[in-house]
DOTIRO-456791 format. One record per residue: x negated, y, z of N, C-alpha, C in turn; residue in one letter; residue number from 1. Coordinates in Angstrom, 2 decimals, always signed. Each point is the difference from the previous one (the first is absolute). Example, Ala and Ser with C-alpha at 12.3 -4.5 7.8 and 13.67 -1.06 7.14 Angstrom:
<rs>
> -13.19 -5.69 +7.80 +0.89 +1.19 +0.00 -0.90 +1.20 +0.00 A 1 .
> +0.35 +1.05 -0.72 -0.82 +1.19 +0.06 +0.77 +1.09 +0.73 S 2 .
</rs>
This chain:
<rs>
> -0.85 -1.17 +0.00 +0.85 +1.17 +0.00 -0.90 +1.24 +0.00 X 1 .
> -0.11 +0.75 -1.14 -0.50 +1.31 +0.39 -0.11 +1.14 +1.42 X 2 .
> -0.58 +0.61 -0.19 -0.53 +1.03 +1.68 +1.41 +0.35 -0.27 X 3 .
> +0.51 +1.21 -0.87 +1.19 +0.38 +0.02 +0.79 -0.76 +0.51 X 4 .
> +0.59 -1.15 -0.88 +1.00 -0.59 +0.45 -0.36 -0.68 +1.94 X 5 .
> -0.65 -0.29 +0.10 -0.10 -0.08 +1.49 -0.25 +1.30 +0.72 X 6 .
> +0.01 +0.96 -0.11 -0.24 +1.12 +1.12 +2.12 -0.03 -0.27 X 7 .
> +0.90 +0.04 -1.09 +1.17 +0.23 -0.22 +0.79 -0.96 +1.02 X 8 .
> -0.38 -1.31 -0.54 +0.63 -0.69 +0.93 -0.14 -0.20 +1.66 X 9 .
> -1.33 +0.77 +0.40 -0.50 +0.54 +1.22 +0.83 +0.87 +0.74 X 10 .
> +0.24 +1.18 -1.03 +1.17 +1.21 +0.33 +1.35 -0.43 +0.27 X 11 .
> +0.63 -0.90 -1.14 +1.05 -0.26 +0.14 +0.29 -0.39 +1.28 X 12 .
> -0.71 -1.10 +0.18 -0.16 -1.23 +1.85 +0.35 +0.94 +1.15 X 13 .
> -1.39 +1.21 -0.57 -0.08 +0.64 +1.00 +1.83 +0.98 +0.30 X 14 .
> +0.22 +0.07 -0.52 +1.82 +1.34 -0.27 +0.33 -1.11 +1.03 X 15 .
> -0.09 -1.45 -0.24 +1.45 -0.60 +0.36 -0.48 -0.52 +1.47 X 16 .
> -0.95 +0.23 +0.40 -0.53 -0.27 +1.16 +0.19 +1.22 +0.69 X 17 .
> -0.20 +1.24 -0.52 +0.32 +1.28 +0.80 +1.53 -0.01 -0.08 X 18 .
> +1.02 -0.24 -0.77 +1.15 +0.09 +0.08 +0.73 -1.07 +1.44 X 19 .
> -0.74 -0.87 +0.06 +0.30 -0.73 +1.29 +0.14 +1.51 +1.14 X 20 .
> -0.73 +0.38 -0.06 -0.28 +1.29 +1.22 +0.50 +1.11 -0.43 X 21 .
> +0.61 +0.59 -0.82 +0.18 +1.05 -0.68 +0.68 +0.01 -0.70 X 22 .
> +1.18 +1.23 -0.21 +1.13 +0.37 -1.06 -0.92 +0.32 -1.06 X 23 .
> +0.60 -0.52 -1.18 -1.13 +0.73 -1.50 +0.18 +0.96 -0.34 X 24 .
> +1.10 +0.95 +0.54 -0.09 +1.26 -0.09 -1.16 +0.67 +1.11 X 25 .
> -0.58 -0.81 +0.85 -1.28 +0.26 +1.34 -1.14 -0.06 -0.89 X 26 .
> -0.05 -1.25 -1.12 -1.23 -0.26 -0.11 -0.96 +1.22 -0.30 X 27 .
> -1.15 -0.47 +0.26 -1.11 +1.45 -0.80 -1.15 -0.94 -0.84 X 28 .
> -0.11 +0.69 -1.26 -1.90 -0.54 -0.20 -0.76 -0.65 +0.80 X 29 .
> -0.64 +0.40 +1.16 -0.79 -0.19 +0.88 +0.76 -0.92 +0.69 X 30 .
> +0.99 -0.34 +0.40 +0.93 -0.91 +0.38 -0.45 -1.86 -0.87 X 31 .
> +0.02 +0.30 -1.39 -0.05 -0.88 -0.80 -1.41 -0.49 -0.09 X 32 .
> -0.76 +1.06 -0.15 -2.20 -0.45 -0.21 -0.25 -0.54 +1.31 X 33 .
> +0.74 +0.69 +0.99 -0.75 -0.68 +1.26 +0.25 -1.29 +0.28 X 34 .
> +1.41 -0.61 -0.42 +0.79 -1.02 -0.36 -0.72 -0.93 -0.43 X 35 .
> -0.42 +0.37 -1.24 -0.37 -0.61 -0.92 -1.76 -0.19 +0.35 X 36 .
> -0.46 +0.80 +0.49 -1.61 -0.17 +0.51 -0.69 +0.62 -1.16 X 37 .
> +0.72 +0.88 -0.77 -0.65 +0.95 -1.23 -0.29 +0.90 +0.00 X 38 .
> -0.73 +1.16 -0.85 -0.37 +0.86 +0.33 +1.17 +1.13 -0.75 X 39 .
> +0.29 +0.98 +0.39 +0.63 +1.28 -0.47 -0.13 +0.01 -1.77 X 40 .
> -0.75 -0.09 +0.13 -0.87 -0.03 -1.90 +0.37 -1.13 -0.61 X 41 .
> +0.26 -1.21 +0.84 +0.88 -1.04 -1.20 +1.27 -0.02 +0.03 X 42 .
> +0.36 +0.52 +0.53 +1.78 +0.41 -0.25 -0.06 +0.80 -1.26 X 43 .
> -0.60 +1.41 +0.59 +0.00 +0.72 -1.21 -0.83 +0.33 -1.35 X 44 .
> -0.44 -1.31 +0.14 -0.40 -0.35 -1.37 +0.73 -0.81 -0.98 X 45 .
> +1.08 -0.37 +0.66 +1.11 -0.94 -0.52 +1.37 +1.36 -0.13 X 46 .
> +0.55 +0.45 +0.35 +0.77 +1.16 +0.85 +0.02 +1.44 +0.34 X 47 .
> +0.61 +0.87 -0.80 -0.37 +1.22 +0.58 +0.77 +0.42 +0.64 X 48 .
> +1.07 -0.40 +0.92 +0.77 +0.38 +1.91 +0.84 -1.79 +0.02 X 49 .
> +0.11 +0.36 +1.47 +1.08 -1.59 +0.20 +1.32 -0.13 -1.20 X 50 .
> +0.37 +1.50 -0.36 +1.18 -0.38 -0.99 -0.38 -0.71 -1.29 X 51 .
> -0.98 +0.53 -0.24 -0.67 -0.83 -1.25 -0.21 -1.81 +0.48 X 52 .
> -0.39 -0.06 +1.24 +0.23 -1.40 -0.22 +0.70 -1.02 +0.94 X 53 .
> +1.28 +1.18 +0.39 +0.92 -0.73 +0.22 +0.76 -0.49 -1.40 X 54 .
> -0.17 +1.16 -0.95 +0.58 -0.13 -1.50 -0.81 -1.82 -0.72 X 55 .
> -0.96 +0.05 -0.03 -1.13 -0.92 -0.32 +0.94 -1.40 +0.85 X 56 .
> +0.08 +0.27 +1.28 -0.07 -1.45 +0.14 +1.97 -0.13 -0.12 X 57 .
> +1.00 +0.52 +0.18 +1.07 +0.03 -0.39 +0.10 -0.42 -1.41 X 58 .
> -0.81 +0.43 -1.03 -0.14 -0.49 -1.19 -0.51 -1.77 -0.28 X 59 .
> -1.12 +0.20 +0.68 -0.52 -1.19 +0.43 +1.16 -1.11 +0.46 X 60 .
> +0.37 +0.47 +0.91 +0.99 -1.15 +0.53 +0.95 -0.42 -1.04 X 61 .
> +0.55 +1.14 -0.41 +1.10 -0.52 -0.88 +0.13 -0.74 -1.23 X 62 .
> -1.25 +0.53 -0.73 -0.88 -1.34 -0.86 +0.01 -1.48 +0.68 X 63 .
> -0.38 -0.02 +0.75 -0.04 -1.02 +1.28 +0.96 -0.69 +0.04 X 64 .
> +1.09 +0.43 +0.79 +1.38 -0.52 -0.22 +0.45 -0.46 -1.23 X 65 .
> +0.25 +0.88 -0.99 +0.18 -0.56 -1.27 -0.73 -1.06 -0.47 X 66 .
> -0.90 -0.38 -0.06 -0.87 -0.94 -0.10 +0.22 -1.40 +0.95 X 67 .
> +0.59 +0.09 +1.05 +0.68 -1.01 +0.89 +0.83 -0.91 -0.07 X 68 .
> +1.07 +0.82 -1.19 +1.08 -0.48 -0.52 +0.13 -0.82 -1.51 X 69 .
> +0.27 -1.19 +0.47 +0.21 -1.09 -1.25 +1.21 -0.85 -0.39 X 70 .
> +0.00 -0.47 -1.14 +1.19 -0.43 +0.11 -0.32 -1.41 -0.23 X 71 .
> +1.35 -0.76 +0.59 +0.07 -1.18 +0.66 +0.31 -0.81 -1.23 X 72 .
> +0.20 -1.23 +0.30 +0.06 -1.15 -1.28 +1.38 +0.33 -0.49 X 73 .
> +0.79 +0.47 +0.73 +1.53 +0.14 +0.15 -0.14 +1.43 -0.90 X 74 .
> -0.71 +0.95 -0.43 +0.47 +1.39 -0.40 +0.31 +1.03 +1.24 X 75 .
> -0.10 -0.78 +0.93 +0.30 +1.15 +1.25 -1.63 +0.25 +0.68 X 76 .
> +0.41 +1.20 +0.63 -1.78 +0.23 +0.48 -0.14 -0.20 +1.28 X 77 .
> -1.69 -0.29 -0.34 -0.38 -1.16 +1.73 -0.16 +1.18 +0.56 X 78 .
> +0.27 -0.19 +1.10 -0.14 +1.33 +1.15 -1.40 -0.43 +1.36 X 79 .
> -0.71 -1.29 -0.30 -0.81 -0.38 +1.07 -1.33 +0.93 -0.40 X 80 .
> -0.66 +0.49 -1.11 -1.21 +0.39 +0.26 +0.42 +1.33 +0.45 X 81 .
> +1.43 +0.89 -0.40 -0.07 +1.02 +0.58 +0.16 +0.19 +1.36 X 82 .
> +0.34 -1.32 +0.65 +0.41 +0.23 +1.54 -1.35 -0.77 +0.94 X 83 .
> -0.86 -0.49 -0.65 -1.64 +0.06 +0.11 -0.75 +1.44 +0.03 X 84 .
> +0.52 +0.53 -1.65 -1.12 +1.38 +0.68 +1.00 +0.83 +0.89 X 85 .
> +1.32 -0.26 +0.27 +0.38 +0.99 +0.69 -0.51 -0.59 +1.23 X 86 .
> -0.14 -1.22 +0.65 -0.74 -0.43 +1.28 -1.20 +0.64 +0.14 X 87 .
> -0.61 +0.17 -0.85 -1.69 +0.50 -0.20 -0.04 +1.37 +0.35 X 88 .
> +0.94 +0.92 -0.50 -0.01 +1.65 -0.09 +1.10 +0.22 +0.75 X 89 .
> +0.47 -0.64 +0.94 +1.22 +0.07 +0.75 -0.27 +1.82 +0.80 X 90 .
> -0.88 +0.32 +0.29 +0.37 +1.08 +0.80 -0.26 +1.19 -0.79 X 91 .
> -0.41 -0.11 -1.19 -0.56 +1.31 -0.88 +1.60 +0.04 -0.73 X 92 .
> +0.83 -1.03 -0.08 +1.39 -0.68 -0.57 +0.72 +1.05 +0.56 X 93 .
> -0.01 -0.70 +1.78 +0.75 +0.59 +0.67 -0.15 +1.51 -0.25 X 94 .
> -1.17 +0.50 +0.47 -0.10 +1.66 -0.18 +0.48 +0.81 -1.15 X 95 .
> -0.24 -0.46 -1.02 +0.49 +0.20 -1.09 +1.33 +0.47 -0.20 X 96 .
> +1.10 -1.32 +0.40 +0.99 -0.22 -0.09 +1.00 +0.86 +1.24 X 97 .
> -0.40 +0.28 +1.02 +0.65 +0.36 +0.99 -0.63 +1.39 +0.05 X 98 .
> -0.82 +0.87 -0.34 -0.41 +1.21 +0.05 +0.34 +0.88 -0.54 X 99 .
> +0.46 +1.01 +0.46 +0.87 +1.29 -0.69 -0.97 +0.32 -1.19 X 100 .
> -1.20 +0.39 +0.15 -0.85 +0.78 -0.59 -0.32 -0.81 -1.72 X 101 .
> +0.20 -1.28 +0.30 -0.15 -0.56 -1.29 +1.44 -0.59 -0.76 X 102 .
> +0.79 +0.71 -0.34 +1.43 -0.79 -0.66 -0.43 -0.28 -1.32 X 103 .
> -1.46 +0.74 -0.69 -0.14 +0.03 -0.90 -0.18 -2.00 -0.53 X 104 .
> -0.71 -0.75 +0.98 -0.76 -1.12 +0.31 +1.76 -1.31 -0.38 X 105 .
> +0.84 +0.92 +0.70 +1.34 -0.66 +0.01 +0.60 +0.28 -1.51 X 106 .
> +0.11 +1.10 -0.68 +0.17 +0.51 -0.65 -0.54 -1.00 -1.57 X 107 .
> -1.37 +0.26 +0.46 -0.66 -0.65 -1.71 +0.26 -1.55 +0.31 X 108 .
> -0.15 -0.61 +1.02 +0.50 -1.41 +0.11 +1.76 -0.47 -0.34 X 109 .
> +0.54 +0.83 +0.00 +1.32 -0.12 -0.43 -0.40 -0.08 -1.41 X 110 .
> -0.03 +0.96 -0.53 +0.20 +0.31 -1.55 -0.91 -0.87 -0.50 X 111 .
> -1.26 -0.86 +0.49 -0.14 -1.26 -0.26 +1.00 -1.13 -0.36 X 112 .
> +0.31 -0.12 +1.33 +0.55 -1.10 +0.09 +1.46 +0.16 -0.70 X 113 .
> +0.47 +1.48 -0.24 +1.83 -0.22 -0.86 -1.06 -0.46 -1.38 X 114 .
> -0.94 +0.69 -0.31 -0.39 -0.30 -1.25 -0.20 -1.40 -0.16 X 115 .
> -0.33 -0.75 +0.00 +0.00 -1.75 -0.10 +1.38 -0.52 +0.25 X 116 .
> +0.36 +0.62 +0.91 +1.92 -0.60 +0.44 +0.51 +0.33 -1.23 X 117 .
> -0.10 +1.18 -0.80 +0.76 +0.42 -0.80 -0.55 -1.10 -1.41 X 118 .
> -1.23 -0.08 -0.14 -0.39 -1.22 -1.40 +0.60 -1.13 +0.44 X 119 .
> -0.12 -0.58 +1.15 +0.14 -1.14 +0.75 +1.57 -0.51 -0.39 X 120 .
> +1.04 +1.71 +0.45 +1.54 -0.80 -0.14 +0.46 +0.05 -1.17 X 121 .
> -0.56 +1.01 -0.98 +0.31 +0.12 -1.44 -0.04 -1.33 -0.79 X 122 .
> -0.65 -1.08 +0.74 +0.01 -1.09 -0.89 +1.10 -1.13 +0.70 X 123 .
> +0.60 +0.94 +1.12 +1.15 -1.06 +0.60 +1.02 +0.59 -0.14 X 124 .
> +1.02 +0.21 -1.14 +1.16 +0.52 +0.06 +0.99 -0.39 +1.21 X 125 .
> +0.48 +1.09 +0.65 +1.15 -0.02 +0.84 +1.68 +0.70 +0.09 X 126 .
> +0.69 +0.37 +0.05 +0.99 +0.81 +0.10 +0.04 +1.14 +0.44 X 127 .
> -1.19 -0.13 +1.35 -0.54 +1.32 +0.56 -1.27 +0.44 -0.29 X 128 .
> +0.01 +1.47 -0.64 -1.11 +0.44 -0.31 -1.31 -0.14 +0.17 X 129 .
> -1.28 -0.45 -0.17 -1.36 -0.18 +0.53 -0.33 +0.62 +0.74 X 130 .
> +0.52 +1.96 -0.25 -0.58 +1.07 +1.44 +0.49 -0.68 +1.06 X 131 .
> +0.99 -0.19 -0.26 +0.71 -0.05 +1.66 -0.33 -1.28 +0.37 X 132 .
> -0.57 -1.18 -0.98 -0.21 -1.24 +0.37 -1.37 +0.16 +0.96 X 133 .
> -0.85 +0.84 -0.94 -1.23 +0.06 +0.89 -0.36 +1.01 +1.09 X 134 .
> +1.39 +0.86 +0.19 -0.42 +1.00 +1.14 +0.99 -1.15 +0.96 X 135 .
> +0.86 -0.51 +0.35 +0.08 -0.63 +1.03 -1.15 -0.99 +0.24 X 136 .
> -0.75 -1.06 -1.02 -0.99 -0.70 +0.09 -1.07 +0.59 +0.77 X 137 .
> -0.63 +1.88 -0.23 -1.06 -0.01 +0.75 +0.22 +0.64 +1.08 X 138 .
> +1.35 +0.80 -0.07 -0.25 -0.01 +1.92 +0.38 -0.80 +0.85 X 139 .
> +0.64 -1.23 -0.59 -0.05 -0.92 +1.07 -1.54 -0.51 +0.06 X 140 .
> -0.81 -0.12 -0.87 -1.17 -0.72 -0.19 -0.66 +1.21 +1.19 X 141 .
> -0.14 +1.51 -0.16 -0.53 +1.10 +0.90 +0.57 -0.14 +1.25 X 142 .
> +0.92 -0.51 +0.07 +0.59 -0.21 +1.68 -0.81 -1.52 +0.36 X 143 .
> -0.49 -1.11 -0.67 -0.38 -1.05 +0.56 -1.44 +0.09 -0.18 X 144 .
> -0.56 +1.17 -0.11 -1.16 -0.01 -0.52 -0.54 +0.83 +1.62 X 145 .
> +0.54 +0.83 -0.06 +0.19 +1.01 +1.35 +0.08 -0.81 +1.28 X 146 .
> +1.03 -0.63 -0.31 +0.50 -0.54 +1.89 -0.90 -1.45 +0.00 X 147 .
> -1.12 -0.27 -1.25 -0.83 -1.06 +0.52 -1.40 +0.75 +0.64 X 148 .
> -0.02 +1.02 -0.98 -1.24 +0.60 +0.28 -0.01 +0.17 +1.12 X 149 .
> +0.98 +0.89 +1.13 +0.53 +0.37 +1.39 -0.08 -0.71 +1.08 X 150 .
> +0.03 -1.83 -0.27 +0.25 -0.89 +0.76 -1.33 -0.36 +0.40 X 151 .
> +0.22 -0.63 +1.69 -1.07 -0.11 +0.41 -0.47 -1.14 -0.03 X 152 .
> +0.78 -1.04 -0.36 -0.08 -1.56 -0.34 +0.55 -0.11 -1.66 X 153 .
> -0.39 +0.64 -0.81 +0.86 -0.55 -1.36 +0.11 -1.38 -0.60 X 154 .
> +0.34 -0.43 -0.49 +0.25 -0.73 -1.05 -1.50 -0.54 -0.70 X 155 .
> -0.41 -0.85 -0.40 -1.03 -0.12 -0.51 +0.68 -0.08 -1.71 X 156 .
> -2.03 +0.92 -0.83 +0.63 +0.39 -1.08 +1.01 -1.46 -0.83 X 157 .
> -0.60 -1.00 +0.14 +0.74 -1.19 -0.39 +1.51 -0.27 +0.13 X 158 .
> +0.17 +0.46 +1.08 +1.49 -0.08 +0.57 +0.57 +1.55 -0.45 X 159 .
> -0.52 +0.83 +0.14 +0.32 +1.50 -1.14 +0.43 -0.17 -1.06 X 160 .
> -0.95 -0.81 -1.21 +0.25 -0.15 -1.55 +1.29 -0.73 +0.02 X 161 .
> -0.54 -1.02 +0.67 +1.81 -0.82 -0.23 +1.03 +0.48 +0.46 X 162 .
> +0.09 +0.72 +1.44 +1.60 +0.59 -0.13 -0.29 +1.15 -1.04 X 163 .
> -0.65 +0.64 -0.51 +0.03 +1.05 -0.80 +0.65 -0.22 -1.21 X 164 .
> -0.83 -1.25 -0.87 +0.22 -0.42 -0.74 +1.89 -0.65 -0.01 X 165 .
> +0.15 -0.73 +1.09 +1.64 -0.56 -0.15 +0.70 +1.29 +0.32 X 166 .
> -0.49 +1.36 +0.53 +0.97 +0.88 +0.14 +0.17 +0.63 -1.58 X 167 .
> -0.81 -0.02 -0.50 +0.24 +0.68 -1.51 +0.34 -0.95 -1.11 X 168 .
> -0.13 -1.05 +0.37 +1.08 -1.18 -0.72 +1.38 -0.09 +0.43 X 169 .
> +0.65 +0.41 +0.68 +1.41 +0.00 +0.26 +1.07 +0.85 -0.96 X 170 .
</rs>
């Protein structure tokens, strides 16, 4: 793995380890290098303020996610590698997701995810429209995505994919 890419994935670790202790609207720079055991100068040699790479890794993630999602032998999509990396990034997830300051994070992950719902139902004719097929589909999917993240004993991702999966087969 290149220096870059390891000082990045250093930073990242480091956010979600300070977010244990800290609202991400708290975090600071110096918050994150000290975190991370880096110096001031490799942040911002990657970065020119935290918004820049809160932008970076929000982007990052969401590549991420998308990339998680496959589809099953059936035409329906497996939901286990995404509920793997969501085990993995569970608290950068959480922050994300529950923080005023970023709706943007909620925001571009939607319009992801209608976007695939919307190719996805176009090839399943129904009586009821695809919008409305896939806006009830993802906020129920955003409500079970939420109240696992929240839990202090969840579900393991295994046991996630499959009720996920039989909830969007019904």
């Amino acid at each position: 793995m290149p220096q870059s890419a390891v000082s990045l994935k250093y930073l990242k670790q480091a956010l979600a380890e300070v977010l244990v202790r800290k609202e991400l609207n708290n975090v600071t720079v110096q918050d994150i290098v000290r975190q991370a055991e880096v110096g001031r100068s490799t942040f911002y040699r990657h970065f020119l303020n935290l918004d820049d790479f809160y932008d970076w890794l929000q982007a990052t993630m969401l590549d991420d996610i998308l990339g998680q999602f496959a589809m099953g032998e059936t035409d329906n999509t497996d939901f286990l590698k995404f509920y793997e990396y969501a085990t993995e990034n569970r608290i950068l997830l959480q922050s994300f997701l529950k923080n005023r300051p970023w709706p943007e994070f909620s925001t571009r992950l939607y319009t992801v995810v209608l976007n695939n719902y919307m190719q996805l139902l176009a090839t399943r004719p129904n009586s009821i429209p695809a919008r409305i097929r896939a806006e009830f589909l993802i906020g129920g999917q955003i409500s079970l995505v939420q109240w696992w993240l929240g839990e202090t004993n969840p579900p393991t991702p295994q046991q996630m994919a499959k009720y996920h999966n039989e909830l969007t087969s019904l």
